[in-house]
C-alpha positions in Angstrom: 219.9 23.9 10.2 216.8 24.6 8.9 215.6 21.4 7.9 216.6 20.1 11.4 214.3 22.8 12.8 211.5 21.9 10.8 211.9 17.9 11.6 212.0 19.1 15.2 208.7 21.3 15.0 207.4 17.9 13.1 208.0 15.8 15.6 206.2 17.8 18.7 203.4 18.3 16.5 203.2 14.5 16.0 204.2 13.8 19.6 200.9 16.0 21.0 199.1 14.5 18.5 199.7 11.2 19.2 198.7 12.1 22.9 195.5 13.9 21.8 194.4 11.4 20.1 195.0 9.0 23.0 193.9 11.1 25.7 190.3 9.5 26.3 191.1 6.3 26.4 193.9 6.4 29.3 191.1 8.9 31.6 188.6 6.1 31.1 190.9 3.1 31.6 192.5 4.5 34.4 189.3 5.6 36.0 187.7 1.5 35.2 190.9 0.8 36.7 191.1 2.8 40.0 187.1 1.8 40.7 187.9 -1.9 40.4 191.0 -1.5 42.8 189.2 -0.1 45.5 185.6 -2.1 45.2 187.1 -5.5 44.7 189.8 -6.0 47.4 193.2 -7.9 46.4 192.3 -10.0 49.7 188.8 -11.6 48.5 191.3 -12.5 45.3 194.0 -14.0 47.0 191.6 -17.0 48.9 191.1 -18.2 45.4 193.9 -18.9 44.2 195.7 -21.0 45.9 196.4 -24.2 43.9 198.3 -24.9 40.5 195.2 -26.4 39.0 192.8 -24.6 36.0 190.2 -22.8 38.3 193.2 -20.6 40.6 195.0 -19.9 36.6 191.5 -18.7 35.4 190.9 -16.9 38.4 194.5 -15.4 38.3 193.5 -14.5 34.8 190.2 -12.7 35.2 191.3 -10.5 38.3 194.3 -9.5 36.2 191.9 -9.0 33.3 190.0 -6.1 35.6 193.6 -5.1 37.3 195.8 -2.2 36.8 197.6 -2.1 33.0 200.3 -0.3 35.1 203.7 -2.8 35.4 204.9 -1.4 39.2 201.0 -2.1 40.3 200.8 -5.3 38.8 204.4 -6.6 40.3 203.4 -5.1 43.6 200.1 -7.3 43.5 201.6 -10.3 42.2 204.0 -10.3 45.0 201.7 -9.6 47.5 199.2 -12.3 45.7 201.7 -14.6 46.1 202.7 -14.1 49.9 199.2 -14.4 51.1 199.1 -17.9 49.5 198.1 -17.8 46.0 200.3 -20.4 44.0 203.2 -19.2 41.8 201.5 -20.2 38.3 198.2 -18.2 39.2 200.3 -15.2 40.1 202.2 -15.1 37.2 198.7 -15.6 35.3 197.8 -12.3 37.3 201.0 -10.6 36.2 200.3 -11.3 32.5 196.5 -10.3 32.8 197.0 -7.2 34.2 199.4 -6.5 31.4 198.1 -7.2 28.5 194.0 -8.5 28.9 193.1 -4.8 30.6 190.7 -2.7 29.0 192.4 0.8 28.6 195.7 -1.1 26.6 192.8 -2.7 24.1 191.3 0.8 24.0 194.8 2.5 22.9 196.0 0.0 20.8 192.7 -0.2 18.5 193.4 4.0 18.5 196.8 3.6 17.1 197.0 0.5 15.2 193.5 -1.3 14.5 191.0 -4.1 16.0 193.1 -6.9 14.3 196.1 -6.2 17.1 193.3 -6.0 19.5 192.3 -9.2 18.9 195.4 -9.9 18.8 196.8 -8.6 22.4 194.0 -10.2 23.8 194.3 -14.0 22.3 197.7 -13.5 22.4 197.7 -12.4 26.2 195.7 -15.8 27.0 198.4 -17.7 24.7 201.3 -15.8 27.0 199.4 -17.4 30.1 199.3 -21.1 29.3 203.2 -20.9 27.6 204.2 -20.1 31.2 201.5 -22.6 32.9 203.1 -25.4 30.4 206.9 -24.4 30.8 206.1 -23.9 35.1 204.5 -27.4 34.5 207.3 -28.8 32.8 210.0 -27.4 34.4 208.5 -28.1 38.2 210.6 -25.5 39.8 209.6 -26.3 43.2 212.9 -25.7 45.6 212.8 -21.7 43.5 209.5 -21.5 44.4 209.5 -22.4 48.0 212.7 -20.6 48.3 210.8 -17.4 46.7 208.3 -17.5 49.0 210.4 -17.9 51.9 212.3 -14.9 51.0 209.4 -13.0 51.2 208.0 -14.2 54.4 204.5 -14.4 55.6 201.9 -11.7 55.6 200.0 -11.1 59.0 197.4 -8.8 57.4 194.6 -11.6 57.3 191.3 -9.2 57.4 188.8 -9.4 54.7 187.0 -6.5 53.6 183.5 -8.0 54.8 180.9 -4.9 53.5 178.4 -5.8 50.8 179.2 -4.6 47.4 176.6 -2.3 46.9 177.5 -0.6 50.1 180.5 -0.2 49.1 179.5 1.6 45.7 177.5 3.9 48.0 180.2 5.2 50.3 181.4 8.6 49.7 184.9 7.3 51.3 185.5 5.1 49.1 184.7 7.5 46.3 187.3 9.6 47.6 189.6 6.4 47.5 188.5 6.4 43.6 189.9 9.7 43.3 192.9 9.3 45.2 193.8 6.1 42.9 193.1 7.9 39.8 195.6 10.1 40.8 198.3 8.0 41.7 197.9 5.8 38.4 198.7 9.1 36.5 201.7 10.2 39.3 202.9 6.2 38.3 202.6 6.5 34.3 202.9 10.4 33.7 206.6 9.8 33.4 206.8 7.1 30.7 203.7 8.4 29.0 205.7 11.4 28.4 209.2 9.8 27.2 207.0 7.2 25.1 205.3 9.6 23.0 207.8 12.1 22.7 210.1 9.4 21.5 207.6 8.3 19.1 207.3 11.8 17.6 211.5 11.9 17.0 211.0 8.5 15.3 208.4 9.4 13.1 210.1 12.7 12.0 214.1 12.0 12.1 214.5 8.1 11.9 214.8 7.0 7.9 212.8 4.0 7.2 216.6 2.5 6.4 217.6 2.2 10.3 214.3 0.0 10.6 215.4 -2.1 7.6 218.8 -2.8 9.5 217.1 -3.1 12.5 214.6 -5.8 11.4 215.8 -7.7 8.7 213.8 -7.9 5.1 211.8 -5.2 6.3 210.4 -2.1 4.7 207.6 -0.6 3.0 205.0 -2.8 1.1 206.4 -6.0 2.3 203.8 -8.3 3.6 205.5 -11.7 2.9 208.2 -12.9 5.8 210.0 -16.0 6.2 210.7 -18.1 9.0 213.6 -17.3 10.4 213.0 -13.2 9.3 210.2 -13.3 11.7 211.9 -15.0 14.3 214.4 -12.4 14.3 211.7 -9.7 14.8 210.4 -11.5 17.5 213.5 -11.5 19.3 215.0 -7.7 18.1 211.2 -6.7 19.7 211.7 -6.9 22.6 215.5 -6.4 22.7 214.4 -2.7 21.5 211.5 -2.4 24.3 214.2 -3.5 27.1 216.4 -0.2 25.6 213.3 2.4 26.1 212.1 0.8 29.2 209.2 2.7 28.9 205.8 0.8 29.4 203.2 -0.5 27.3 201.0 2.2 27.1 203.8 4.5 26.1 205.0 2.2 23.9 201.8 1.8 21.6 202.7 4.4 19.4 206.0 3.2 18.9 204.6 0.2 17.6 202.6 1.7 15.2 205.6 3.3 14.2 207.5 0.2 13.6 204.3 -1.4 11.6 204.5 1.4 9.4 207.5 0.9 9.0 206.9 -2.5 7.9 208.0 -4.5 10.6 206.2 -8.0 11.0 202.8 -8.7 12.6 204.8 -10.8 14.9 207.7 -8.6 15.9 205.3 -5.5 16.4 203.2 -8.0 18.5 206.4 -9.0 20.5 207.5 -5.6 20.9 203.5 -5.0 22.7 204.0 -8.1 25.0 207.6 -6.6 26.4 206.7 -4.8 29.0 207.6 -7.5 31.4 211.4 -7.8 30.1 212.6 -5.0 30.5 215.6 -3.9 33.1 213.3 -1.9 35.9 210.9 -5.2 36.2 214.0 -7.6 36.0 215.4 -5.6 39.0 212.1 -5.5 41.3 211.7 -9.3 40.9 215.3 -9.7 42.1 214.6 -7.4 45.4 211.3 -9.4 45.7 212.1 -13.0 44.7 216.0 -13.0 44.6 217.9 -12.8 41.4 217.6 -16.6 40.4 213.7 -16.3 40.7 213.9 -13.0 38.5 216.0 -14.5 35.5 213.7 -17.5 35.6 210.6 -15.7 35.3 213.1 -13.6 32.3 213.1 -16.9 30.5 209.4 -18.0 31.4 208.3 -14.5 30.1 210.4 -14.4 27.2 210.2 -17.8 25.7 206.1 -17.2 25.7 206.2 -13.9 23.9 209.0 -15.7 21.2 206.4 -18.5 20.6 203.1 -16.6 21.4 203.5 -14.2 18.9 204.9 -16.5 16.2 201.9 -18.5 16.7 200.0 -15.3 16.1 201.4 -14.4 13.2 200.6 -17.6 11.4 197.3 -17.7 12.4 196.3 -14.2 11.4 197.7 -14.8 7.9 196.0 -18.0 8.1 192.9 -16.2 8.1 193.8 -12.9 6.0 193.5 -10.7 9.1 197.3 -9.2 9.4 196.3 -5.4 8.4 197.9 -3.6 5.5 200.8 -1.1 7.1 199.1 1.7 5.5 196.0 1.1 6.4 197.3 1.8 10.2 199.2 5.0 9.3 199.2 7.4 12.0 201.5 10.2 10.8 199.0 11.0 7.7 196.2 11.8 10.3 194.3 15.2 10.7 194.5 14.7 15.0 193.7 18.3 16.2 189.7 18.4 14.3 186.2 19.1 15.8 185.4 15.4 16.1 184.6 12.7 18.5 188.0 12.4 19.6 187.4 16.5 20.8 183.9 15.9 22.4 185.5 12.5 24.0 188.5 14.4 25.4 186.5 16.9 27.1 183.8 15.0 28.4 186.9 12.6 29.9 188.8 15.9 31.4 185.6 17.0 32.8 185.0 13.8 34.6 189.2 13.6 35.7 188.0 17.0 37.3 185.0 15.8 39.6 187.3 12.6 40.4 189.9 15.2 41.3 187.8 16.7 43.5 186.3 14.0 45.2 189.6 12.6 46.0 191.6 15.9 47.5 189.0 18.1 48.1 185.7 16.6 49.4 187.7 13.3 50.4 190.6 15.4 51.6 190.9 13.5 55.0 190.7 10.1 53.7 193.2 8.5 54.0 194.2 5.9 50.8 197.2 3.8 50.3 198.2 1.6 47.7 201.6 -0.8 47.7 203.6 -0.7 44.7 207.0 -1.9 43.6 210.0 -0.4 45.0 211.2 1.7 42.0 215.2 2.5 41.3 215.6 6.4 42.5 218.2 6.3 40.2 216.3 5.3 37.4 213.0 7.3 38.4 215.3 10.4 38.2 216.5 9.9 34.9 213.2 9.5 33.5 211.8 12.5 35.8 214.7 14.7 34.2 213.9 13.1 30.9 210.4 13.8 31.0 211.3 17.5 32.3 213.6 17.9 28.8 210.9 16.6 26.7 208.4 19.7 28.0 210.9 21.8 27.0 211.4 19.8 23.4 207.8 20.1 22.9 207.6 23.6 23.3 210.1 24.9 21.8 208.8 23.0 18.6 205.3 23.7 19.3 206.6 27.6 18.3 208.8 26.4 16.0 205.9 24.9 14.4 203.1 27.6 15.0 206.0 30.5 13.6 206.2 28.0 10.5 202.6 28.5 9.7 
């Protein structure tokens, strides 16, 4: 009993710190995000990208590269993208961009596990992009295309936000707007932020490196060297263990660390990162948007690029002697809670959340701001609001645990 209590006062510690030492990054990619969302409208985006060619995939790519990181936003868009009369491959480029090319994922994931998987998100998130151009390309699926977009219908909101940029930067309103988004992209991640890392502190303190060794084979401590088909079976248990937590990417960054600690593959910690998009919640929505035909093909399109996309990745980085050593990306070893940057960053951040705060409900308390966003399972969104709910009360109760300890 007592060592279980101590595991348990472990494991909020590390929890909290894991959040702690994350904390910056997700106020200033989620502000960076809710200022591009309301300055450059989704309807100026949609005119350009209308054809199959390069220019509407690149296009689809860079306004998913300064999109939300957030998977409900990024459907929602997509879909709506893709009604107004962007083409299918440029929306799923959009999709993928807004993923995995965002800002505030790169800023987490060079926190918790280092610039090589940076790099790597990022080259791999372009790879991801042209797998699905080539297999859309090659598999032609035009009558499931037409059929999509018939099931959706066609949008009659036409108007284009006509005022200059830089007037736009200057309106109060729209700072209020700013506010309001920032806002809702916490009241849309708070949930899985708060599953992910708490899960990822019960991992690091109760889970034996053994259960990762089953898990993925040939894995462990100090291994470095993988074979073929070891690899290929990381690649594929990745993201079989991503659909179980359903929780998204930026909860889930820890949890890779975790498993590249553990010794798990370049690649299958890489597949795990690009899941996000297979799991059961995002399988669901594209059913109810596209019908269910539509949402297992895009299951296959998705998958089959993050299988070869971060196989490819793997190679190359050893290629070049850039996979990182798993110790030199420990994150349980860490002092988290010191006087450092990571302190003066997380208050500066919480005092700029504050004025956004209240811009947005206080000053801008009359303007009125509405994003769409995918229609979420109430069944599921309660489970993970009670979850979330019994993992404040797991954290505090081992937060005394571990303060009566000391």
């Amino acid at each position: 009993m007592e060592n279980f209590l101590k595991h348990w006062a472990d494991a909020a510690h590390t929890s909290l710190s894991f959040f702690w030492m994350a904390l910056w990054a997700f106020v200033l990619g989620y502000i960076i995000s809710s200022m591009i969302q309301i300055f450059v409208t989704e309807k100026r985006m949609q005119k350009t990208m209308g054809d199959q060619g390069r220019r509407s995939v690149l296009l689809g790519t860079f306004f998913g590269f300064i999109s939300s990181s957030c998977s409900f936003s990024a459907l929602a868009t997509s879909k709506s993208l893709f009604q107004k009369g962007a083409s299918f491959v440029s929306s799923i480029a959009f999709l993928l961009a807004s993923t995995n090319l965002v800002v505030e994922l790169g800023i987490i994931i060079s926190i918790f596990l280092g610039w090589q998987f940076v790099v790597g998100e990022y080259v791999g998130g372009i790879v991801l992009i042209l797998f699905s151009w080539l297999l859309i390309r090659l598999i032609n699926p035009k009558k499931l295309i037409e059929k999509a977009r018939k099931r959706l219908g066609e949008s009659n909101d036409d108007k284009i936000e006509k005022t200059p940029f830089s007037e736009r930067v200057k309106s109060s309103e729209n700072w209020a707007k700013v506010g309001k988004q920032y806002a809702m992209e916490w009241k849309m991640v708070w949930k899985d932020v708060t599953v992910g890392f708490t899960i990822a502190g019960i991992v690091a303190a109760f889970i034996p490196d053994t259960f990762f060794q089953t898990l993925f084979i040939n894995s462990g401590e100090g291994q470095e060297s993988f074979g073929f088909f070891t690899l290929l079976e990381h690649v594929v248990v990745g993201p079989v263990a991503a659909f179980l937590t359903f929780i998204g990417s930026m909860g889930n960054i820890p949890l890779a660390a975790l498993l590249f600690g553990k010794g798990v593959s370049f690649a299958g910690v890489m597949a795990f990162i690009f899941s996000d998009l297979v799991v059961f919640p995002v399988l669901r929505i594209n059913a109810k948007y596209y019908g269910w035909k539509m949402s297992l093909f895009i299951l296959f399109l998705l998958f089959s690029s993050l299988i070869a996309t971060s196989l490819i990745l793997h190679y190359a980085f050893d290629f070049f002697d850039m996979i990182p050593k798993a110790s030199a990306v420990s994150i349980t070893e860490k002092s988290h809670f010191a006087i450092d940057y990571t302190f003066f960053m997380n208050i500066g951040f919480l005092i700029v959340s504050g004025v956004l705060i209240y811009l947005g409900f206080f000053k801008g308390k009359d303007v009125k701001h509405h994003k769409e966003m995918a229609p979420k399972s109430p069944l599921l969104e309660k489970v993970l609001k009670w979850l979330a709910m019994g993992c404040y009360v797991w954290l505090t109760i081992g937060i005394v645990l571990k303060y009566m300890a000391l």
